[in-house]
N, C-alpha and C positions, 0 to 999 in steps of 0.2 A: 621559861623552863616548866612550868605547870603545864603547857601545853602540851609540851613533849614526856612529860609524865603521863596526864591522859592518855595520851598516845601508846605510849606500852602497856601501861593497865589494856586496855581495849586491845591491844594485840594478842595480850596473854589468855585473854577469854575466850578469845577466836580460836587462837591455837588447841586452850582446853577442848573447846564444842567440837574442833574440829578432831579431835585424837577421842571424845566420845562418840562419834560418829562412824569413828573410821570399826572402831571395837563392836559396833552393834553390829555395821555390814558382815563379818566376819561370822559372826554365830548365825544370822539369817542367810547365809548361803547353805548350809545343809538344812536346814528347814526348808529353803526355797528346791532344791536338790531333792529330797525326800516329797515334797508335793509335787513338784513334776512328776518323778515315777511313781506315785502313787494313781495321779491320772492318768498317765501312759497305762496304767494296769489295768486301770477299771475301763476304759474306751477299748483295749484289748480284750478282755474276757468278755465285753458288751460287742464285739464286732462278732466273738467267737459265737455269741448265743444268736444273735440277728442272723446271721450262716446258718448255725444248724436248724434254726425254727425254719425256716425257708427252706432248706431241701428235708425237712421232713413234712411241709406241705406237699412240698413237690412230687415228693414218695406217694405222699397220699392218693395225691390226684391223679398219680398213674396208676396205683391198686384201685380205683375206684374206677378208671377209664378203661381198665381189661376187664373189670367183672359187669363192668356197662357192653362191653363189645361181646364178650365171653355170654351173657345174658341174651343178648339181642343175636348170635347163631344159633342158641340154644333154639328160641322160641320159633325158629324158621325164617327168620330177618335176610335179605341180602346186604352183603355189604359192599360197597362202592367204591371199585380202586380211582385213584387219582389219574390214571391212564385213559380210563375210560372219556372217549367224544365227547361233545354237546350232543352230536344228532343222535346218537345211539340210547341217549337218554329218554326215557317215556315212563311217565308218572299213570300207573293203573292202579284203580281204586281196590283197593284186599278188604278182605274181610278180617276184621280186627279178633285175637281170641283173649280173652281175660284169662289169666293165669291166676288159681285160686291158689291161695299161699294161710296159712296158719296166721303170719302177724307178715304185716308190710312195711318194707322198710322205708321209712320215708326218706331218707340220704339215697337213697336207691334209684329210689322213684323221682326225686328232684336232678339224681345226677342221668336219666335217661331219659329225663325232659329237654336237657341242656343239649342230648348227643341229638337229639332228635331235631330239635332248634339248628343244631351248628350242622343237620346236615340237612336239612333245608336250605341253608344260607348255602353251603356248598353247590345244592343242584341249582341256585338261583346263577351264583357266577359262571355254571357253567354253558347259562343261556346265553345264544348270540343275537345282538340287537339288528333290527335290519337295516340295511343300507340306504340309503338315501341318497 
C-alpha cells in the first residue's frame, strides 16, 4: 500500500505542473501573437524604405544622366545612336574646348567621366574582330 500511495502523491504533482503549464501557454500566445506582428511591421515598413531609397537613387541617376547628355549637346558633342554600324564608326581626333564655369561641379564632372568611359566601351563593342 505505500507504494501505491507514492504513486498518487507523484501523480497529483504531475497533474498540478501539468495544469500550470497548460495556464502559462495560454497568456504567452498573445504575447507570441503581438511579437509576430510586431515583426511583420517592422520588416514591412523596412522593405517600404529599402524601395523607396532605391528608386530615388534611380531618379537620381537619370536626372543626372540627362543633364550629362543635355551637357554634352550643349557643348557641340555628337551622340551615337545604337543603330549606327561598326564600319560607319571612325574615331577623329577634335579639338577639346574647356568650358569656363564660375564653380565646377564636381558630381558633374565625375558623372561625364563615367558617360565618357561607358561610351568608349560602347565604340569598343562595336568593333568587329577579324576572321580567321
Amino acid at each position: 500500500m505505500p507504494n501505491k500511495k507514492n504513486d498518487e502523491t507523484l501523480q497529483e504533482i504531475l497533474e498540478e505542473d501539468n495544469a500550470v503549464v497548460r495556464k502559462s501557454k495560454r497568456k504567452g500566445g498573445v504575447a507570441r501573437i503581438l511579437l509576430i506582428l510586431t515583426i511583420l511591421v517592422v520588416f514591412f515598413f523596412g522593405f517600404l524604405y529599402v524601395t523607396q531609397y532605391l528608386a530615388d537613387m534611380e531618379a537620381e541617376a537619370r536626372v543626372r544622366a540627362i543633364l550629362t547628355a543635355t551637357a554634352n549637346s550643349a557643348a557641340g558633342g555628337e551622340v551615337l545612336s545604337q543603330d549606327t554600324p561598326a564600319a560607319t564608326l571612325e574615331v577623329a581626333p577634335t579639338e577639346t574646348q574647356e568650358m569656363v564655369t564660375a564653380t565646377i561641379d564636381p558630381d558633374l564632372e565625375r558623372t561625364a567621366t563615367i558617360a565618357a568611359q561607358l561610351t568608349s566601351v560602347a565604340e569598343f563593342q562595336y568593333t568587329e574582330t577579324p576572321a580567321e
